[in-house]
DRENDO-1510 file (C-alpha; in Angstrom, 1 decimal, always signed):
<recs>
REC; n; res; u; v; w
REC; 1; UNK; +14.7; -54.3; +46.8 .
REC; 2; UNK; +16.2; -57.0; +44.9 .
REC; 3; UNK; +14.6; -58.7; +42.0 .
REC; 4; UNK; +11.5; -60.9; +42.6 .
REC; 5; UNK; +10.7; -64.7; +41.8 .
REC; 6; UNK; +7.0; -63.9; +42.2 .
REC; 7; UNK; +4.2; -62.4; +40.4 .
REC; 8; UNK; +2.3; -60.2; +42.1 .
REC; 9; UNK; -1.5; -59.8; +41.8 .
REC; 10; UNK; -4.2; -58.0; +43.1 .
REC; 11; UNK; -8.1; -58.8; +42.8 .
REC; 12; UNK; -10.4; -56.6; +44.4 .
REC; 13; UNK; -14.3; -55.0; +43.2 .
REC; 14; UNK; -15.0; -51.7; +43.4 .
REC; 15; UNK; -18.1; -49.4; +43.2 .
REC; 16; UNK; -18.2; -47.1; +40.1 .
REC; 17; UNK; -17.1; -44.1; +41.6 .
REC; 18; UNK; -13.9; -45.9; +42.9 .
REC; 19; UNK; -14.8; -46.7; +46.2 .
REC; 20; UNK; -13.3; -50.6; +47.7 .
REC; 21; UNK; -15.2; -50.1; +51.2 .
REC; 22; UNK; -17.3; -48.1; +52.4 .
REC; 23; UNK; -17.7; -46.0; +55.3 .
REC; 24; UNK; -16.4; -47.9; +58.9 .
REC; 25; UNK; -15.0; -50.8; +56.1 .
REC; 26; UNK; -18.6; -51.7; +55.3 .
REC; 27; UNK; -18.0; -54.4; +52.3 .
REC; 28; UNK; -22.3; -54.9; +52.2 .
REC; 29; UNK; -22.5; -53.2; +49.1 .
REC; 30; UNK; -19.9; -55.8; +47.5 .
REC; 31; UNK; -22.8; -58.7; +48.2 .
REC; 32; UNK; -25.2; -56.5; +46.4 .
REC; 33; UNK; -27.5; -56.9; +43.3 .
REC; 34; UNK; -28.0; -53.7; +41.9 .
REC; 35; UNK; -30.1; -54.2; +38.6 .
REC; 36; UNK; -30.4; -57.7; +39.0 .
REC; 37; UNK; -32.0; -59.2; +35.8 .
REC; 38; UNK; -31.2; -55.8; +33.8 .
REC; 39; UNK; -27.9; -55.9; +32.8 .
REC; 40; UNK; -26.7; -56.1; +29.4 .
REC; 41; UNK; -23.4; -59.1; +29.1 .
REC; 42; UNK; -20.5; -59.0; +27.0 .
REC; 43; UNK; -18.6; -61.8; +26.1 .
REC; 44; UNK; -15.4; -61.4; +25.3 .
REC; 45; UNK; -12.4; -63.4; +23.7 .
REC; 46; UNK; -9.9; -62.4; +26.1 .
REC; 47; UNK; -12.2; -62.3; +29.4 .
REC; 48; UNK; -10.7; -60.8; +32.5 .
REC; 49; UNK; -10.2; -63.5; +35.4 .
REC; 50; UNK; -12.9; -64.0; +37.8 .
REC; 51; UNK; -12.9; -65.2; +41.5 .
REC; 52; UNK; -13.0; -68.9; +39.8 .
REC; 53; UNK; -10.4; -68.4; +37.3 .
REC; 54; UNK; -8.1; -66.4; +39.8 .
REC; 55; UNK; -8.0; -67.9; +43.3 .
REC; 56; UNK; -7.3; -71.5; +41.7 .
REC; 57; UNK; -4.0; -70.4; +40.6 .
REC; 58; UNK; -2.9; -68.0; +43.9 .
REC; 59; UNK; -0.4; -70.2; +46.5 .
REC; 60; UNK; +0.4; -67.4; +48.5 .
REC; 61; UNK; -1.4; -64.2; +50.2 .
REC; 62; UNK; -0.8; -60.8; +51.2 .
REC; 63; UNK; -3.1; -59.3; +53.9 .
REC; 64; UNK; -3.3; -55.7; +55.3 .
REC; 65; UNK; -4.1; -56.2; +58.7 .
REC; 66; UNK; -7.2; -54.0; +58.7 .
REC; 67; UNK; -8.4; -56.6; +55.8 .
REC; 68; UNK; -7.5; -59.9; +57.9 .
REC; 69; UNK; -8.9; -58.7; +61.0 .
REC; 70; UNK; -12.0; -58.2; +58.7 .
REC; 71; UNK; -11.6; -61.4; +57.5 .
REC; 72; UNK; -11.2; -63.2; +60.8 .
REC; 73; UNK; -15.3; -62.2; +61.3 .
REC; 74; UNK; -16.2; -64.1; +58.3 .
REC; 75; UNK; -16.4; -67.4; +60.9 .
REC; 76; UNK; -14.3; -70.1; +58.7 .
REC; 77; UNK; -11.1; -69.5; +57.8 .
REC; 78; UNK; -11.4; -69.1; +53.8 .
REC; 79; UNK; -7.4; -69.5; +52.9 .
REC; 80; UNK; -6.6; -72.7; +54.1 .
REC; 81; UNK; -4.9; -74.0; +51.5 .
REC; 82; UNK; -2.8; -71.1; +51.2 .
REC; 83; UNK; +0.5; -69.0; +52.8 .
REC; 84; UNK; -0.7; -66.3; +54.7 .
REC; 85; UNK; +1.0; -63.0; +55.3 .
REC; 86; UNK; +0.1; -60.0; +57.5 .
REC; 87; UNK; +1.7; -56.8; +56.6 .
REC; 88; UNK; +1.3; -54.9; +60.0 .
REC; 89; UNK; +3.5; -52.8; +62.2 .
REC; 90; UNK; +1.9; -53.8; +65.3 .
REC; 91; UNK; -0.1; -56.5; +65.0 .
REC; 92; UNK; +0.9; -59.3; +67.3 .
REC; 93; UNK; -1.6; -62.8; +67.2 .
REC; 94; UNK; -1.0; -66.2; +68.4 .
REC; 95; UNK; -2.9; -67.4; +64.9 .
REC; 96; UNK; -1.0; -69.9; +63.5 .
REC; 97; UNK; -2.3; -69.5; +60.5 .
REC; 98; UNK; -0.5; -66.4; +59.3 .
REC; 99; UNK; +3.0; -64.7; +59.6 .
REC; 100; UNK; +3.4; -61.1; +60.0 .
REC; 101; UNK; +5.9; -58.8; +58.4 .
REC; 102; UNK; +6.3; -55.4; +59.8 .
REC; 103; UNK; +7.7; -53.6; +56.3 .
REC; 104; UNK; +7.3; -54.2; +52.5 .
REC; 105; UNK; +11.3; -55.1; +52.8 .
REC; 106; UNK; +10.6; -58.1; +54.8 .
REC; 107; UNK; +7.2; -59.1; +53.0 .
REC; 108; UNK; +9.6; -59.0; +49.6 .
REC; 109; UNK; +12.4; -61.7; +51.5 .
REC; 110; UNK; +10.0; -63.5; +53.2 .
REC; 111; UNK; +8.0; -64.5; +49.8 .
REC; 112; UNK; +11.3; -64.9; +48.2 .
REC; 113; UNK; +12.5; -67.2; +51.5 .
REC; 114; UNK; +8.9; -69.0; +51.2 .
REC; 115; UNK; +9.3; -69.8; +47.4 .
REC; 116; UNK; +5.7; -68.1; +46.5 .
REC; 117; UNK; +5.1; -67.8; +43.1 .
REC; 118; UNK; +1.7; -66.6; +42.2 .
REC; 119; UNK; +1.2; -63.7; +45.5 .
REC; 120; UNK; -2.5; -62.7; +46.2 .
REC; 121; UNK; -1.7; -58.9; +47.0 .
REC; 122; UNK; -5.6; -57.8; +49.4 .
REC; 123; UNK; -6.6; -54.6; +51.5 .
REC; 124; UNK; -6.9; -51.1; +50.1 .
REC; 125; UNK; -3.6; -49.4; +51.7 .
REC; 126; UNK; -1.6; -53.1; +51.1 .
REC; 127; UNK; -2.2; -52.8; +47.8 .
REC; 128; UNK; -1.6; -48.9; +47.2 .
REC; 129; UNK; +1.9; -49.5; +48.8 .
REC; 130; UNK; +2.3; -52.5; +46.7 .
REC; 131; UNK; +1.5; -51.1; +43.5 .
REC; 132; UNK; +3.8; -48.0; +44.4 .
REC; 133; UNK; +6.9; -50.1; +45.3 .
REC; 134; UNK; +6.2; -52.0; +41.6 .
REC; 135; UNK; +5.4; -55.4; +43.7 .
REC; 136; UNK; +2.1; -55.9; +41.5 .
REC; 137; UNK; +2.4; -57.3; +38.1 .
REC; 138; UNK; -1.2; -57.6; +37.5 .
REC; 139; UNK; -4.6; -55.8; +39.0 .
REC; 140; UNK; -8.0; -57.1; +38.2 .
REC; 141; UNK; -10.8; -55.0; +39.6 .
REC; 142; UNK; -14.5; -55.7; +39.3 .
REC; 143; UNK; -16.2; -52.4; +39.0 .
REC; 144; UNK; -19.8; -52.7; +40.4 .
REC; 145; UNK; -22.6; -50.5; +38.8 .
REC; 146; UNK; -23.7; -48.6; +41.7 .
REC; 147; UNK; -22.0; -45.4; +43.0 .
REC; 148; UNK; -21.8; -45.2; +47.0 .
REC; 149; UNK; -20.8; -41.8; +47.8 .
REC; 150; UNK; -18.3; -42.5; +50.3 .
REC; 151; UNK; -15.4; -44.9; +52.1 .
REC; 152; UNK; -12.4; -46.6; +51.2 .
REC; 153; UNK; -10.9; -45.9; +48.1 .
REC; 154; UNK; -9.2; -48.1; +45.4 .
REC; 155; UNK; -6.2; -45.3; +44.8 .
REC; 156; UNK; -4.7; -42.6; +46.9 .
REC; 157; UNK; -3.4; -39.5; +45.9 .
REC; 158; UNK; -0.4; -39.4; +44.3 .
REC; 159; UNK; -0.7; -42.8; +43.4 .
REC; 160; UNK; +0.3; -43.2; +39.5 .
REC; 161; UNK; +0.2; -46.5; +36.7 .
REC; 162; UNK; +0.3; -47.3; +33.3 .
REC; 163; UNK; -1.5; -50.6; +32.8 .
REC; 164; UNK; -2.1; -52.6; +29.7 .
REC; 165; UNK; -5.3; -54.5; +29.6 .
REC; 166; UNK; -5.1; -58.2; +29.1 .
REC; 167; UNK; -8.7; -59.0; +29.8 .
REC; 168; UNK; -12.6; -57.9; +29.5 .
REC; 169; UNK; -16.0; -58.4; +30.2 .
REC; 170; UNK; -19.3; -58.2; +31.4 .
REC; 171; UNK; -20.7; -60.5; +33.5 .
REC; 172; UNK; -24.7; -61.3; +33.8 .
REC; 173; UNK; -24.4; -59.8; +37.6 .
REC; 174; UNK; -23.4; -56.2; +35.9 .
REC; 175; UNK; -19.8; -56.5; +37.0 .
REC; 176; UNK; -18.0; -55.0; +34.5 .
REC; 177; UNK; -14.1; -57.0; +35.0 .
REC; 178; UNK; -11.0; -55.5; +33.6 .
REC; 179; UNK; -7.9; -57.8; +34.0 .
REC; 180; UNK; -4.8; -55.2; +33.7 .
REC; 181; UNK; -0.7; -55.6; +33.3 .
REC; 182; UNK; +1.2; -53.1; +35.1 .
REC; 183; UNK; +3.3; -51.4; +33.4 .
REC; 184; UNK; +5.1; -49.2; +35.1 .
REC; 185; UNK; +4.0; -47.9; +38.3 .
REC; 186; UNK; +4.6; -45.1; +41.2 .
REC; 187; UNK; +3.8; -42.7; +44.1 .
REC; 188; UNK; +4.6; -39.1; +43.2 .
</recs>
């Protein structure tokens, strides 16, 4: 792939023991409170972004299509004021709302072609693939404190970074953030 005008970024929460989704794609866990009230905060001087310090500065996305058909039940579109891409082999829709891309190759020229600058990089295997192919610069995770046993992971085997961490903190909600730069990255 050629060399990139954009910055690549991904934003995602996590249970503790790594987990994005859980089993069938159930995201319920992500809306929890676990410990509500408890939880010990941490300021820091270097914070790690947050849903209100990150989405404000994204003008592009990157969907997997298992995460925008998962999206398309949420009932309003939440990305409105955004470029939306679907990185599917055989999705086909009608929504005007999105263009798909059938490889990583295309995805790369058609944010190139679109001028995006700042690319929201979302779904578990989207961003694995990404992160591989060294298309995300920076990775923020949200690491809930609750362990759920079972689903979707953040990382697949193989998979293989060296981050540096730009941000931290702990939020009053027991989200404990970590705003990385990546390094270098790969699949072995």
């Amino acid at each position: 792939m050629t060399t990139r005008t954009w910055h690549g970024r991904a934003f995602l929460g996590m249970s503790l023991d790594g987990f994005i989704a859980g089993p069938d794609g159930d995201l319920s866990f992500l809306e929890s409170a676990p410990g509500a009230g408890q939880h010990v905060t941490v300021e820091s001087a270097h914070p790690a972004f947050t849903w209100e310090t990150f989405f404000p500065t994204i003008d592009t996305l990157v969907l997997g299509r298992t995460t925008y058909e998962k999206v398309l039940t949420f009932g309003d579109w939440p990305y409105a004021t955004l470029r939306v891409f679907v990185l599917s082999t055989t999705l086909t829709t009608a929504d005007e709302r999105v263009t798909v891309v059938r490889s990583l190759a295309e995805l790369h020229q058609a944010l190139d072609a679109a001028g995006a600058r700042e690319v929201y990089i979302d779904g578990g295997r989207t961003v694995q693939a990404c992160l591989a192919l060294g298309l995300i610069d920076e990775l923020t995770v949200s690491i809930l404190p609750m362990v759920i046993g079972g689903g979707s992971r953040l990382f697949g085997d193989g998979d293989q970074a060296e981050l540096a961490v730009r941000g931290t903190h702990v939020a009053a909600d027991g989200l404990v953030r970590i705003t990385y730069r990546v390094l270098r990255s790969s699949h072995a």
